[in-house]
C-alpha positions in Angstrom: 0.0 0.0 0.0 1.3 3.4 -0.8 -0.2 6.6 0.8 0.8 10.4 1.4 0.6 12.1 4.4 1.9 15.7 3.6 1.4 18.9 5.8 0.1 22.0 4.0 3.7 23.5 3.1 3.6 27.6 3.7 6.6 28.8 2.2 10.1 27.6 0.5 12.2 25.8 0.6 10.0 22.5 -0.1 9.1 20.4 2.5 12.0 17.0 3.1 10.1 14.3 1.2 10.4 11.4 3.0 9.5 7.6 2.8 8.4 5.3 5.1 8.6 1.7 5.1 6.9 -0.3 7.5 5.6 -3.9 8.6 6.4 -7.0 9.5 6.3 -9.4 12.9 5.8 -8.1 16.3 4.9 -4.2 16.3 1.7 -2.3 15.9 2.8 -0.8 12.6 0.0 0.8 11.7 -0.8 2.7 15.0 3.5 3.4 14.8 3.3 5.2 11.2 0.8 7.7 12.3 2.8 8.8 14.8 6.0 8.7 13.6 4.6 10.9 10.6 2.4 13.3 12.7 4.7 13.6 15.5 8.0 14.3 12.8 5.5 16.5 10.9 4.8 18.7 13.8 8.3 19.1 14.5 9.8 19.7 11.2 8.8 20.7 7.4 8.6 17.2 6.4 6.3 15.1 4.2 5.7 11.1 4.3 5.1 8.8 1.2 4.2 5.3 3.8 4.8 1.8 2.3 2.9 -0.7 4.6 1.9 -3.6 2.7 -1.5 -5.2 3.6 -0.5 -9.0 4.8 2.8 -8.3 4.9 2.8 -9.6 9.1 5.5 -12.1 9.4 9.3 -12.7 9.4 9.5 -12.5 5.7 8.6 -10.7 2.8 9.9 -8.7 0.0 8.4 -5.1 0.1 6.6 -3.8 -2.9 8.5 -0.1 -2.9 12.2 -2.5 -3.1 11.4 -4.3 -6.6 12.4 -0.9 -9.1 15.9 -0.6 -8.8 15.6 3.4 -8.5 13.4 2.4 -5.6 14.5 6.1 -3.1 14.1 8.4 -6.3 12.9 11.4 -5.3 12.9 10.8 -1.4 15.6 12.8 0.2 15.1 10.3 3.5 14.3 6.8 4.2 13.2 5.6 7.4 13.1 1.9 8.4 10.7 0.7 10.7 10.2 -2.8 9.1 11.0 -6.5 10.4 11.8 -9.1 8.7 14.6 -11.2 9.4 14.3 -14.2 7.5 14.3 -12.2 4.2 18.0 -13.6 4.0 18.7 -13.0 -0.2 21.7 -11.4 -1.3 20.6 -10.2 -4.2 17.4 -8.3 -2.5 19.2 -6.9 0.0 21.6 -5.3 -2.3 18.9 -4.2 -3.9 17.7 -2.1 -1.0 21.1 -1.2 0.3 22.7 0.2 -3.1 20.5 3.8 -3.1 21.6 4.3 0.5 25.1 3.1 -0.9 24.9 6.0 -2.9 23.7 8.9 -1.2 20.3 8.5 0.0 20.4 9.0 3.8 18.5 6.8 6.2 16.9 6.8 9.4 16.7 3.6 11.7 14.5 1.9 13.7 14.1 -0.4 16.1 13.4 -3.6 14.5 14.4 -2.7 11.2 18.1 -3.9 12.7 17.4 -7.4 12.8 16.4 -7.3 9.3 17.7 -9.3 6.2 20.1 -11.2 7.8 21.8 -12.2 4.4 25.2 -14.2 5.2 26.6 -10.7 3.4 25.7 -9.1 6.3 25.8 -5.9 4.2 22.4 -5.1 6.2 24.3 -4.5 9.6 27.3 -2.5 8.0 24.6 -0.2 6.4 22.2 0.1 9.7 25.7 0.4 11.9 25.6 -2.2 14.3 24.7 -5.9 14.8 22.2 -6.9 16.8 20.3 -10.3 17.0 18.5 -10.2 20.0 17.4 -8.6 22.8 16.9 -9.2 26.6 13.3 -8.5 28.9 11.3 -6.0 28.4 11.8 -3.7 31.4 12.2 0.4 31.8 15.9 1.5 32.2 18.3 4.3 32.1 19.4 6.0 29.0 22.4 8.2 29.1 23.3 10.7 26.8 27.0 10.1 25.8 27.9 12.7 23.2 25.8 15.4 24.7 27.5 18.2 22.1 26.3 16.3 19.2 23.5 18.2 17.6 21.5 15.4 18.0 21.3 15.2 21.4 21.1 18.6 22.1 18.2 19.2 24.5 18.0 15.2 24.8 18.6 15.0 28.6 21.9 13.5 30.4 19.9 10.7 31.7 16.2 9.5 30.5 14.6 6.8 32.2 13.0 5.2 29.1 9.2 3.7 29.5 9.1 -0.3 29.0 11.0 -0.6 26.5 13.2 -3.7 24.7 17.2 -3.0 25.1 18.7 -4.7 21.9 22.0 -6.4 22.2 24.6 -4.8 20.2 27.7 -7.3 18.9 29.3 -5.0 17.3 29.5 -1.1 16.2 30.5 -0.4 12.9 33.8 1.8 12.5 32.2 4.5 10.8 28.9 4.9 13.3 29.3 7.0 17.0 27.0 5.8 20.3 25.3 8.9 20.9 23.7 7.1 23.6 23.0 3.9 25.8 20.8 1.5 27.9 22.3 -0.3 30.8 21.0 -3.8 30.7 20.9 -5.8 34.5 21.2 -8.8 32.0 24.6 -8.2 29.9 25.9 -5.9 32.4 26.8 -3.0 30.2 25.7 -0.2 28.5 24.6 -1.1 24.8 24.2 1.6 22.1 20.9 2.2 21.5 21.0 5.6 19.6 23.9 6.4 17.2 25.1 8.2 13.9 26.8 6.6 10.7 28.7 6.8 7.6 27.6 4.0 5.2 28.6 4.9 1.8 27.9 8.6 0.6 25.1 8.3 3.3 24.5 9.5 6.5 22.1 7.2 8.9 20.4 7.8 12.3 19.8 5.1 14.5 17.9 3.6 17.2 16.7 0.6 18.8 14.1 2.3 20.6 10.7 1.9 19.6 9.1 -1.4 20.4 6.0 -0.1 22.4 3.5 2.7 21.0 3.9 4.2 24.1 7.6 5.5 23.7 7.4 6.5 20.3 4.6 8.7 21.2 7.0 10.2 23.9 7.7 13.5 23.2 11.5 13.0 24.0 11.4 9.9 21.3 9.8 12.2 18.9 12.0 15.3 19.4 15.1 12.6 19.0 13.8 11.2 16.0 12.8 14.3 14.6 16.7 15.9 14.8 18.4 12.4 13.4 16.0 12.6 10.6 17.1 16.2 10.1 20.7 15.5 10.7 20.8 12.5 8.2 19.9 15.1 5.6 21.7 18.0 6.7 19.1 20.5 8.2 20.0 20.1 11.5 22.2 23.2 13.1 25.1 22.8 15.5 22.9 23.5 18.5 20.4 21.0 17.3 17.9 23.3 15.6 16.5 22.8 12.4 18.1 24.8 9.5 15.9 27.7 9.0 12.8 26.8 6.9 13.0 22.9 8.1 11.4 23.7 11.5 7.7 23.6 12.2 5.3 24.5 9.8 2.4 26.9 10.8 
């Protein structure tokens, strides 16, 4: 299914187009896409094509948007927010990879890490990191690591996150930065749950975050997502405002 959700846009510049993909096991996808385009929309001059195709609930499946091979033309963003792990094929993956390869930037979420698990592994070098599981679901605390990054600017030194999944990170790709982590009772350490990266000409914003409807309606989950979304494409300032015309719309 494609659909637009656009806000009226005022004035130049043009609003970021950005696309959307979402689905798979284990989320409320549906209830998630509204307010990850309403709350970003609110925040910043943005406007979302969604992908979400109707069936498309399990573990594996190839999206619709990934079978033209100019797939991201005409987005200046993508954001991930699908799952579906056992879509293991080479060939697909590089399929989905090779705009962001190139220049499109990304923005990623949650689940959308333990995606396409191709023995390539070309998934976890574009996302960042590698993660394959997680521990319980419990509330814990979040500390803000690189608080003179622009992205974390007004993000504050410590959050207590609601329930919320901590993934298990096995590795950090040379080219991304921890911006932030979750200490986990269960490993004993603090793993990376937000982060920036280099993959390609592309820059991508991450997090694990994101597996209940109630923290991505958090305001402080919003305001995060909405500065690495505006980071990945260059319209976020140095003190983590948006480049003048990208804030919010009237």
């Amino acid at each position: 299914m494609l659909a637009r959700y656009e806000r009226k846009a005022g004035s130049r510049p043009r609003p970021l187009r950005a696309l959307l993909i979402t689905g798979g096991c284990c989320h409320e996808y549906d209830a998630q896409a509204v307010t990850l385009m309403q709350g970003i929309s609110k925040r910043a001059n943005v406007e979302f094509t969604l992908v979400r195709d109707k069936g498309a609930d399990g573990t594996q499946h190839k999206v619709s948007a990934y079978q033209k091979a100019d797939w991201a033309a005409g987005y200046d963003v993508v954001l991930h927010n699908e799952c579906y792990a056992d879509e293991k094929d080479p060939a697909w993956l590089e399929g989905i990879v090779a705009p962001h390869r190139a220049g499109t930037p990304a923005v990623v979420i949650h689940c959308a890490m333990h995606c396409y698990r191709a023995p390539t592994n070309e998934w976890f070098r574009f996302v960042g990191v590698t993660s394959r599981s997680h521990g319980s679901h419990f509330a814990y605390p979040m500390t803000n690591v690189k608080p003179e990054h622009p992205v974390m600017k007004g993000f504050p030194a410590v959050w207590q996150t609601p329930k919320e999944e901590l993934y298990i990170i096995e590795k950090v790709e040379k080219e991304a930065t921890p911006l932030a982590v979750g200490y986990s009772p269960e490993t004993k350490k603090g793993e990376a749950n937000v982060w920036v990266h280099q993959y390609g000409k592309a820059r991508v914003f991450g997090t694990t975050m994101g597996h209940y409807n109630h923290t991505m309606s958090d305001p402080v989950y919003l305001d995060l997502i909405t500065r690495g979304t505006l980071w990945a494409t260059g319209r976020l300032q140095e003190d983590g405002t948006p480049v003048a015309g990208y804030g919010a719309q009237p």
